[in-house]
C-alpha positions in Angstrom: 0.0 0.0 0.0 1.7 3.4 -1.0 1.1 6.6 0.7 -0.5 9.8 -0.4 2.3 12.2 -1.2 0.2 15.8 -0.7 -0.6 13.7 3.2 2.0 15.5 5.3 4.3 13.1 7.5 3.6 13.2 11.3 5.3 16.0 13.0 5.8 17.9 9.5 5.7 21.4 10.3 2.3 23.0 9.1 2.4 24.9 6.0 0.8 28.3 5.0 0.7 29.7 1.4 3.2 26.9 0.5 5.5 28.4 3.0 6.4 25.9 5.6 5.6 27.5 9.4 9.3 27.2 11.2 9.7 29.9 13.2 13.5 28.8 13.6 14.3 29.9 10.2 13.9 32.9 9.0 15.3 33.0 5.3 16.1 29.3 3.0 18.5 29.5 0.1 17.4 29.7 -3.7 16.8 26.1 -4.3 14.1 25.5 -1.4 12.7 28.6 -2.0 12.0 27.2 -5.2 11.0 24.2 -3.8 8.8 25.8 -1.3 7.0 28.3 -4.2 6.2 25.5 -6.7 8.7 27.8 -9.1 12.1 27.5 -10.4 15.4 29.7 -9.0 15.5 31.2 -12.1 11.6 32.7 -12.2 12.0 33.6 -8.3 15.3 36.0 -9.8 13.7 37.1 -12.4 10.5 37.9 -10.7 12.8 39.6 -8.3 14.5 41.8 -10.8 11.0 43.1 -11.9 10.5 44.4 -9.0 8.1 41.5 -7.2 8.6 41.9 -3.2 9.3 37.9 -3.3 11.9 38.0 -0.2 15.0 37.7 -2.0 18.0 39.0 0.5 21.4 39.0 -1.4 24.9 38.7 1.2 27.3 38.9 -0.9 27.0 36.0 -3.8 24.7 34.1 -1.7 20.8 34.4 -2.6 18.5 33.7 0.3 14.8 34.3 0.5 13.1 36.1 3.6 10.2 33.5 4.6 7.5 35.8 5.6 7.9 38.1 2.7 7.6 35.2 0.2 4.7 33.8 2.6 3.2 37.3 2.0 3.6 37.5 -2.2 2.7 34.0 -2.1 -0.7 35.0 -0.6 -1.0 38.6 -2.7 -0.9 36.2 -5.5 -3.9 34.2 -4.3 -6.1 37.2 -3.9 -4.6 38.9 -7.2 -3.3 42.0 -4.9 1.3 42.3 -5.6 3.3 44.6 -4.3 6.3 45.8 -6.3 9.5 47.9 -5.4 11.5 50.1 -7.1 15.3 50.7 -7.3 14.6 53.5 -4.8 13.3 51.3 -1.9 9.9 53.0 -2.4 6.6 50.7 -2.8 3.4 50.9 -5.2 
């Protein structure tokens, strides 16, 4: 008998917006973002670059991605409302 993979494991941390709920962590690298967000690394930076608010956090060559930001443009998504960011820091 197989298992249902979208069944979470026992003692899986509960998940919001795709976004696992781990208050430990506060930023995961490119690839589980990606994993995470159902996209690739490459659509998360270029999604970035347009000015999408999807947590990236850049220290020095290393990409991370800020959970609760991503957790928040994950759900803007859902209800069709993004916020973007200029070069300047400012929002729309």
């Amino acid at each position: 008998m197989t298992t249902n993979p979208y069944t979470p494991r026992p003692g899986a941390p509960e998940r919001h917006g795709g976004v696992p709920n781990t208050p430990d962590r506060l930023a995961v690298d490119q690839c589980e973002a990606a994993r995470l967000s159902g996209l690739s690394a490459k659509t998360l930076g270029r999604l970035a670059d347009r000015g999408e608010r999807v947590g990236r956090i850049k220290i020095g060559r290393r990409v991370m991605y800020h959970l609760a930001t991503m957790r928040a443009w994950l759900a803007a998504r859902a209800s069709g409302h993004v916020q973007r960011h200029d070069a300047e820091g400012g929002g729309q």
